[in-house]
MISEMAR-754492 format. One record per atom (N, C-alpha, C, O, CB): residue in one letter; x, y, z. Coordinates in steps of 0.001 Angstrom, whole numbers, padded with zeros to 6 digits, always signed. Glycine has a CB too. Layout:
BEGIN
AXYZ
...
This chain:
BEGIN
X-014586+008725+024176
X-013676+008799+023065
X-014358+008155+021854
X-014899+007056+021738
X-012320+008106+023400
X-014154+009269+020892
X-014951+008408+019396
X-013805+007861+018538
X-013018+008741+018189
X-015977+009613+018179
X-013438+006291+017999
X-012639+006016+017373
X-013360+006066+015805
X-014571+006022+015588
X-012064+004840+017957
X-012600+006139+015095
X-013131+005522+013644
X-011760+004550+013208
X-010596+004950+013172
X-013507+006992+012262
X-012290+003041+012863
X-011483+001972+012418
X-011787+002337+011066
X-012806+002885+010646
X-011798+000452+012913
X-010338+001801+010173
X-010606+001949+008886
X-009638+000181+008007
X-008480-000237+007997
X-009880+003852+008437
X-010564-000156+007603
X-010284-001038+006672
X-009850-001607+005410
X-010370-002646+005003
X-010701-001203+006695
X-008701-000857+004584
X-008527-000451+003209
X-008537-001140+002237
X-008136-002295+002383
X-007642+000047+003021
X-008945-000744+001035
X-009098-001456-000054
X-009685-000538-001636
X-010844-000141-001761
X-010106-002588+000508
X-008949-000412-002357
X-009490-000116-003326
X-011224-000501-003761
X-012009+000435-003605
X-008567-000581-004062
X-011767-001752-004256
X-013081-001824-004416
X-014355-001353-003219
X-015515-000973-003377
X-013134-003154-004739
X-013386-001619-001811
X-014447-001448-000710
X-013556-001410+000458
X-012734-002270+000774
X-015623-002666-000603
X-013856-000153+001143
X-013024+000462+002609
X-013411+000283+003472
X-013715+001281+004126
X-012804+001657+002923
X-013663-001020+004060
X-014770-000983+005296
X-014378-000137+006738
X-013245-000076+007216
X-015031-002632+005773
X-015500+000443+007253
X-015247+001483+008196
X-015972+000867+009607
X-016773-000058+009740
X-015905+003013+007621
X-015498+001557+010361
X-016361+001173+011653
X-015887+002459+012886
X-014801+003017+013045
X-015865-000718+012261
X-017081+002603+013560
X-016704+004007+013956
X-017537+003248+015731
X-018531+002545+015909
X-017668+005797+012706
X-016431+003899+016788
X-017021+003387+018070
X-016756+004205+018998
X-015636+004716+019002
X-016613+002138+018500
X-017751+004559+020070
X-017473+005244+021126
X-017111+004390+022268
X-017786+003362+022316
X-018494+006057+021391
X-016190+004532+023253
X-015874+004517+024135
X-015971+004768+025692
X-015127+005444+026280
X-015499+004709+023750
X-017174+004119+026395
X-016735+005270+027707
X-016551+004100+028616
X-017107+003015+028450
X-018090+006649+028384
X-015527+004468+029830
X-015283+003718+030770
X-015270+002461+030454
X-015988+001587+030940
X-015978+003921+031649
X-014006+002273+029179
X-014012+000641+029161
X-014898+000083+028482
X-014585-001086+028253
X-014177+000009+030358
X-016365+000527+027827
X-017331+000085+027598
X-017644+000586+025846
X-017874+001757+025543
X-018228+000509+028778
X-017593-000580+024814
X-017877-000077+023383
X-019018+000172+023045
X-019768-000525+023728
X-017531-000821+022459
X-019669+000903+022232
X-020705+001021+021300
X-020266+001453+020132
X-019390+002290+019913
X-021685+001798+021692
X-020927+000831+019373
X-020823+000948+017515
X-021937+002084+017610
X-023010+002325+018163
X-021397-000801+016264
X-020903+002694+016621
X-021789+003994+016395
X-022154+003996+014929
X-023258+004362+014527
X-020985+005439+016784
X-021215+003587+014180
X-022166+003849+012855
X-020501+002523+011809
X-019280+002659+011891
X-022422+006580+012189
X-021207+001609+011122
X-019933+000845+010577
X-020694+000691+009278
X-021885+000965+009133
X-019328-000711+011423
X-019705+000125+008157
X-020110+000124+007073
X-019074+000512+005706
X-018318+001453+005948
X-021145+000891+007287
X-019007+000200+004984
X-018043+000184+003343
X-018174+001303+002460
X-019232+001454+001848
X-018502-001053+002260
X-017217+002109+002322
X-016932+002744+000995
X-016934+002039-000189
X-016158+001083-000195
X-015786+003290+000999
X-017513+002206-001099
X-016972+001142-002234
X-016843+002349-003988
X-017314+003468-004192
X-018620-000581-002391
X-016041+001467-004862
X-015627+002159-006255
X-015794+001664-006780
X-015465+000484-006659
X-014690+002557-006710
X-016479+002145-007874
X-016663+000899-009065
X-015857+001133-009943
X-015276+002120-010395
X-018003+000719-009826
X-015915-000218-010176
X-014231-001200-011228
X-015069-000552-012368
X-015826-001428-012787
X-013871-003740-011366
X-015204+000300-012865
X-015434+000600-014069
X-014534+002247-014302
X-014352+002869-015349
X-017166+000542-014250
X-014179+002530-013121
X-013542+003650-012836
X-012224+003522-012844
X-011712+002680-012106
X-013910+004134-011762
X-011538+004225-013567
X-010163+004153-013597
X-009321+004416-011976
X-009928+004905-011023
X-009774+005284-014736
X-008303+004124-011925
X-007718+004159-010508
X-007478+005698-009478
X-007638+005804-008262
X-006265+003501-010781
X-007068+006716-010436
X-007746+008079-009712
X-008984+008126-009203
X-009293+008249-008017
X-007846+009149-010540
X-009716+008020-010180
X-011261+008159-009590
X-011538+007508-008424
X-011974+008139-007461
X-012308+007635-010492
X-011333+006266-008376
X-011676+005407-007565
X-010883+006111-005931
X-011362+006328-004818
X-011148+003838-008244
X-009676+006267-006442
X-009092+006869-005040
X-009700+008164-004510
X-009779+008421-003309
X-007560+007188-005185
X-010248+009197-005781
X-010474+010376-004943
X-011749+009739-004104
X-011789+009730-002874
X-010801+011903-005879
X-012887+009155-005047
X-014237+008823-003934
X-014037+008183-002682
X-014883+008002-001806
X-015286+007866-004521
X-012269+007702-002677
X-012549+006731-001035
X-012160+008226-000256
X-012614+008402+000875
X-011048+004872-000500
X-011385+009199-000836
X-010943+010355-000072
X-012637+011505+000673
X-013074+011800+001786
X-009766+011336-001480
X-013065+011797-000933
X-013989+012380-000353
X-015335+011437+000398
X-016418+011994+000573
X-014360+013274-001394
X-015204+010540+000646
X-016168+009793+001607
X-015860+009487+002827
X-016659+009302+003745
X-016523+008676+001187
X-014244+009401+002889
X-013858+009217+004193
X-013870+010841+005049
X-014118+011380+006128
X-012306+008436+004107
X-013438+011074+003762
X-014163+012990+004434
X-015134+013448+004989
X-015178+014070+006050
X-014489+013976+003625
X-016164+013090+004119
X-017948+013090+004850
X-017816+012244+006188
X-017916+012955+007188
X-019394+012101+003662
X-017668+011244+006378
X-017713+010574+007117
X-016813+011269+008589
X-017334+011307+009704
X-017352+009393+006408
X-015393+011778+008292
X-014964+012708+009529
X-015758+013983+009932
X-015801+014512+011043
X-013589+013221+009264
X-016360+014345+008813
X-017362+015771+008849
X-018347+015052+009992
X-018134+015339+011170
X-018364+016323+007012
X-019093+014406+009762
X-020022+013721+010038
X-020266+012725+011608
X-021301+012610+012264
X-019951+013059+008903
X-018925+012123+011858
X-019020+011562+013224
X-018208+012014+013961
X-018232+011612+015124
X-018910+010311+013362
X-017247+012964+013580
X-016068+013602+014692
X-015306+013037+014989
X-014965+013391+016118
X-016286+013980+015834
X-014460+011883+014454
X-013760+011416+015419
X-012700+011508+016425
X-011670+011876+015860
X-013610+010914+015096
X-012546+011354+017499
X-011033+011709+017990
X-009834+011430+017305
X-008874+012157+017051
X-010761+011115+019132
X-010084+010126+017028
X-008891+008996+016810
X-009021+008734+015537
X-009694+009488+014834
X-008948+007594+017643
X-008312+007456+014936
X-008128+006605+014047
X-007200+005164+013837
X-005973+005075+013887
X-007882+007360+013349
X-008022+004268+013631
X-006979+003337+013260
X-007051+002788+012315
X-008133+002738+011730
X-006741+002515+013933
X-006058+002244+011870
X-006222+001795+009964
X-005125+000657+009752
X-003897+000695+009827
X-005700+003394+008601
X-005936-000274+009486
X-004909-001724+009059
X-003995-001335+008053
X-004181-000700+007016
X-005766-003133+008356
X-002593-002015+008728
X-001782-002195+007679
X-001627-003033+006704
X-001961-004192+006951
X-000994-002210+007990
X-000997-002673+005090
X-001414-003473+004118
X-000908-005247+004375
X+000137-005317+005022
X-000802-002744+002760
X-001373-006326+004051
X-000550-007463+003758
X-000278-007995+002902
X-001216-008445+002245
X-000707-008185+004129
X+000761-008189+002537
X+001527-009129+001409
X+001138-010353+001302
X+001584-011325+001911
X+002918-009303+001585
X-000099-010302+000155
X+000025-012366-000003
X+000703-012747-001101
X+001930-012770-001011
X-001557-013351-000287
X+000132-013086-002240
X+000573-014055-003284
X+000480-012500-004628
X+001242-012349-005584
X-000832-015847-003499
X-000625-011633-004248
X-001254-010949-005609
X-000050-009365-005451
X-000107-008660-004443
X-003581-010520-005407
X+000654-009147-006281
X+001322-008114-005450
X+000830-006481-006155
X+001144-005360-005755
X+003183-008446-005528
X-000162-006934-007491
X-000917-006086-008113
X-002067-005499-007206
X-002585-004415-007476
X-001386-006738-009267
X-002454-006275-006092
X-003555-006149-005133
X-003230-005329-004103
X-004006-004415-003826
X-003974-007361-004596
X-002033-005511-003359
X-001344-005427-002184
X-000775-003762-002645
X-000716-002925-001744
X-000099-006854-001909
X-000398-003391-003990
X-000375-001935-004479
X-001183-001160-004078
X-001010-000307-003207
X-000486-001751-005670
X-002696-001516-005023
X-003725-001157-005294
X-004479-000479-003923
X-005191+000518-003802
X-004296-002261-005940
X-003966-001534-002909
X-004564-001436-001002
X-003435-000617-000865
X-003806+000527-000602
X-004612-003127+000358
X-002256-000709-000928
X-001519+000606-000545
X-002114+001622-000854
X-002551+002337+000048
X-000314+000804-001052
X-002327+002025-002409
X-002771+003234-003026
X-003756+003669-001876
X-003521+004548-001047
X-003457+003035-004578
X-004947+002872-001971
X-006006+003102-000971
X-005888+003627+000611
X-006722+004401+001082
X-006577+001904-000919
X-005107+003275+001138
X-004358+003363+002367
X-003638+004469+002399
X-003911+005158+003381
X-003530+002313+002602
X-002772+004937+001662
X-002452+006380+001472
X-003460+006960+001520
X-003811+007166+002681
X-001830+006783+000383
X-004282+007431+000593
X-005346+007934+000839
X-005906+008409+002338
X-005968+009531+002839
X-006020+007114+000299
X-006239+007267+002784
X-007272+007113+003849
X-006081+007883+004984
X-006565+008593+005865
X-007921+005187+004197
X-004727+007739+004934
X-003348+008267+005683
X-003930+009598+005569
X-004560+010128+006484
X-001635+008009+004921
X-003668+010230+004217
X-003748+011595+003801
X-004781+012521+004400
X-004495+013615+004886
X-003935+011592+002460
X-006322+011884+004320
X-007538+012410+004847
X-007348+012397+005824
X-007657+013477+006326
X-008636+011965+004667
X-006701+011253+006974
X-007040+011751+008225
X-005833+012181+009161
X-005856+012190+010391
X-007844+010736+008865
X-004562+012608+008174
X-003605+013693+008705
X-004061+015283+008391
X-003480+016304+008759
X-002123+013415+008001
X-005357+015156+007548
X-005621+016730+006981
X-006469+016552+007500
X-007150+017416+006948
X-005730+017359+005572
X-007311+015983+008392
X-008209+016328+009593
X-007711+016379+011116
X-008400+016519+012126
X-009258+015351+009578
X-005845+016175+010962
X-005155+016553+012187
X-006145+015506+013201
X-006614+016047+014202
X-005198+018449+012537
X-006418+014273+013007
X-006756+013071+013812
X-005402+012331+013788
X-004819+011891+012797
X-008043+012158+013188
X-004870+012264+015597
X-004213+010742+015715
X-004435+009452+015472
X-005456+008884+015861
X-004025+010497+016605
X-003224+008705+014612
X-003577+007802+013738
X-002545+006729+014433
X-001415+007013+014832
X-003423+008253+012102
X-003131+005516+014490
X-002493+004122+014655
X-002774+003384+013594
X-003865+003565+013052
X-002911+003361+015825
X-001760+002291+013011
X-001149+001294+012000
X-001334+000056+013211
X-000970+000017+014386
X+000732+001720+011319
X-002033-000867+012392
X-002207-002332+013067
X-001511-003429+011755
X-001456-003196+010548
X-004233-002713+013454
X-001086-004526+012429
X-001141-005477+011555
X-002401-006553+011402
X-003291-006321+012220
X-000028-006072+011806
X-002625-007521+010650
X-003654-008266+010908
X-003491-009027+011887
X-004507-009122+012575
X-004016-008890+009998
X-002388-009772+012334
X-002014-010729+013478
X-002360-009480+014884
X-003221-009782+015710
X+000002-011411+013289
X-001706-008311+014993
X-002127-007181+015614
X-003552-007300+016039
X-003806-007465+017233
X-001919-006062+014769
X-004527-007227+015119
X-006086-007141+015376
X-006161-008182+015443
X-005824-008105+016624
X-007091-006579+014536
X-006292-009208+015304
X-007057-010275+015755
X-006620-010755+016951
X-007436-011479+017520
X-007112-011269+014878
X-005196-010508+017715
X-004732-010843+019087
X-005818-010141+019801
X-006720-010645+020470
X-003181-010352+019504
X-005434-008081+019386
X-006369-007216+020561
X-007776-007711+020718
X-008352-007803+021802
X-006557-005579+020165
X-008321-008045+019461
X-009883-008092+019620
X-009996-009911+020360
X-010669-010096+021374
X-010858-007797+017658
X-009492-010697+019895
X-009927-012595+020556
X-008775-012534+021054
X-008754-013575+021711
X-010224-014275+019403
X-007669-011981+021223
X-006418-012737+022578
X-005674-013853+021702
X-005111-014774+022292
X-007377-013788+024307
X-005663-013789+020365
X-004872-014886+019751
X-004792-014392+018133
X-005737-014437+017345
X-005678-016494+019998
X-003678-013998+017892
X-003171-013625+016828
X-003251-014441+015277
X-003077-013825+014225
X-001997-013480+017286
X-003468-015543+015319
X-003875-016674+014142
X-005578-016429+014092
X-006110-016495+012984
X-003386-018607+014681
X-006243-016207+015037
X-008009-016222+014892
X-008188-016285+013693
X-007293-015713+013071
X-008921-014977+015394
X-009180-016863+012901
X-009865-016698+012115
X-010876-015771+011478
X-011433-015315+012476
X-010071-017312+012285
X-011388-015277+010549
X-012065-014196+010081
X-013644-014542+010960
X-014204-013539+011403
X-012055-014173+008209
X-014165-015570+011145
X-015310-015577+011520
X-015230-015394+013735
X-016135-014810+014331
X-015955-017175+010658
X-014181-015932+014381
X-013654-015367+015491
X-013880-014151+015711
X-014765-013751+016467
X-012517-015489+015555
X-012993-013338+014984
X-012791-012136+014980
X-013790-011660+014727
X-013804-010552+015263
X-011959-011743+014358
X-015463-011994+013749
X-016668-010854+013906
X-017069-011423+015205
X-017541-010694+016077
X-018051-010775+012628
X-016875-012914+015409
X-018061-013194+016834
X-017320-012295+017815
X-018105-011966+018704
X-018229-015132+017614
X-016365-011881+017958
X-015587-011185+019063
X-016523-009845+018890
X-017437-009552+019661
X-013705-010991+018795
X-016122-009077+017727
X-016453-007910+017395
X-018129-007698+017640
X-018680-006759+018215
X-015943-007733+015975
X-018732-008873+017018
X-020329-009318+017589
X-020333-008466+019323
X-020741-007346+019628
X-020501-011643+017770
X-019789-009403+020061
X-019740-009509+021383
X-019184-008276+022187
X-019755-007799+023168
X-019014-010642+021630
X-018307-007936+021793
X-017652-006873+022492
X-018311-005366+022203
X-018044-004409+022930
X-016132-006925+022061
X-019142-005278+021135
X-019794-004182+020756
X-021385-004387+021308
X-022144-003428+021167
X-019611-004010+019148
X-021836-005483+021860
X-023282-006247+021902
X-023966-005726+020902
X-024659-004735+021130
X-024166-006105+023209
X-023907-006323+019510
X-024588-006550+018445
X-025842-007921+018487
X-025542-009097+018695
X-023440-006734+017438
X-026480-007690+018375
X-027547-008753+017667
X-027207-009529+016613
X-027228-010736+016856
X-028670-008142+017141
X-026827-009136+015259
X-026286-009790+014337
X-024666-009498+014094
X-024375-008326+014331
X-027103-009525+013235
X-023824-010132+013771
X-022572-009942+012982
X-022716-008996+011874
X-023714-009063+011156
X-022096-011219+012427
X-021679-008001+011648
X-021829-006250+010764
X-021562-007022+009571
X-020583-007753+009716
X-020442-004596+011111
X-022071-007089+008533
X-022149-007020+007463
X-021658-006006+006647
X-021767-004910+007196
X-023058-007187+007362
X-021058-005958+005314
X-020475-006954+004579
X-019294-007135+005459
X-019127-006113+006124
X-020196-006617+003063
X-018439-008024+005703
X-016658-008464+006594
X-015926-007395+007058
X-015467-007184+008180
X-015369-009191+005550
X-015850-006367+005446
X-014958-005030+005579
X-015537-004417+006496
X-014773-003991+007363
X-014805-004079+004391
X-016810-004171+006662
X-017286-003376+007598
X-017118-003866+009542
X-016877-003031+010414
X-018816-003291+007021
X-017289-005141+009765
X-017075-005909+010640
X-015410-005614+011250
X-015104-005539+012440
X-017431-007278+010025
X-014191-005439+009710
X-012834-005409+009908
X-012590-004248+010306
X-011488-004066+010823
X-012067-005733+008891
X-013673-002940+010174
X-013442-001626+010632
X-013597-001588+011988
X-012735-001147+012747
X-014254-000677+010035
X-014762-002072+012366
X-014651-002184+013883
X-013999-002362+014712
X-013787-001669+015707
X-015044-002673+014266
X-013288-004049+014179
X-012317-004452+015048
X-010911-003517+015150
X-010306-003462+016220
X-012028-005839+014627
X-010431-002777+013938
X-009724-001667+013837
X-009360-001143+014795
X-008268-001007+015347
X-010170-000905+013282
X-010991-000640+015106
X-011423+000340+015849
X-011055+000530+017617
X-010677+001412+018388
X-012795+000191+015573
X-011570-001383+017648
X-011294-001739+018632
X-009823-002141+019587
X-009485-002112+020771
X-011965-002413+018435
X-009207-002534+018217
X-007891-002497+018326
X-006646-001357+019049
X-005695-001476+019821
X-007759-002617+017149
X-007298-000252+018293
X-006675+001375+018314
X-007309+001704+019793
X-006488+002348+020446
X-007376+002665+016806
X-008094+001543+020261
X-008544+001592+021614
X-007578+000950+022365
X-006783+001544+023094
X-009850+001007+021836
X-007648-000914+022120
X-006560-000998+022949
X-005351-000875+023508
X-004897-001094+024631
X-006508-001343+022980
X-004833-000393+022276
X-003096-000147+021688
X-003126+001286+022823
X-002318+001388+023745
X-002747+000355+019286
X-004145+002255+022553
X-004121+003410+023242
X-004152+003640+024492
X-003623+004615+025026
X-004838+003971+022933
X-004851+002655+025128
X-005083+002434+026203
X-004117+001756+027228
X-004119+002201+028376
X-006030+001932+026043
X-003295+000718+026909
X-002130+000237+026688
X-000962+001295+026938
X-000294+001452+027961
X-002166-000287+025380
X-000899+001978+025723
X+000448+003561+025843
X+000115+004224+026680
X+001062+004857+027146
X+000667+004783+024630
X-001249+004509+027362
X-001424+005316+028141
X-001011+005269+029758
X-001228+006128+030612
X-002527+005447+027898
X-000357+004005+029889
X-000046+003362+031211
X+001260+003869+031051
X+001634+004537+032015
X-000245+001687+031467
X+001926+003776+030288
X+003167+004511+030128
X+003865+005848+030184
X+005045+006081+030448
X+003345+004311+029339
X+002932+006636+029893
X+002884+007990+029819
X+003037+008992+031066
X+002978+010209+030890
X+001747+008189+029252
């Protein structure tokens, strides 16, 4: 099973894309969309559309999972990641890929077993569970993975049910 995790954000979408077999992850290809702030807010949204496009052209995925937005303090920000997030919704209902919604407490339980983890936890997990050599660079890209990894488990999980 090929997942693609998706990480949203207007300036930078970090992605992470993983195969699956028997229980067992490999990173297949992870890494950031990004827009430059010099681009008005259409623009910026169509390039996360047509890249997340290339990118389904490109690795096939079965699946998808895509963090849900969070509410902190900035609520101009928390828009802006909606906007983005639609998007990334839109592309991969018009590539007819099943899609899962995580929260952040969500991913960081599936991936370390404890829902408070910390951002640096959560890559050593993602480190580990993918057997990486180094931690994925830049974070967003690292946050796609775990996504990724997440939507695996959630799936895997429903599937006992079924």
């Amino acid at each position: 099973m090929r997942i693609l995790g998706l990480d949203p954000g207007t300036a930078t979408t970090g992605y992470g894309i993983v195969d699956v077999e028997d229980g067992r992850f490999t990173a297949v290809s992870y890494g950031v969309i990004t827009t430059s702030p010099k681009d008005d807010a259409p623009a910026r949204l169509q390039t996360i559309y047509q890249e997340l496009n290339q990118l389904i052209a490109e690795y096939r995925p079965d699946t998808a999972g895509v963090e849900e937005v969070f509410f902190g303090r900035n609520i101009t920000t928390a828009i802006s990641v909606g906007q983005a997030r639609g998007v990334l919704l839109l592309a991969l209902a018009n590539a007819g890929l099943p899609i899962g919604e995580y929260s952040p407490p969500k991913i960081k339980d599936a991936v370390t077993g404890y829902g408070k983890a910390d951002k640096a936890q959560v890559q050593l997990m993602v480190r580990n569970l993918l057997g990486l050599e180094e931690t994925p660079r830049p974070d967003d890209a690292a946050d796609g993975l775990a996504v990724a990894i997440t939507h695996y488990q959630y799936q895997r999980f429903e599937s006992l049910y079924d």
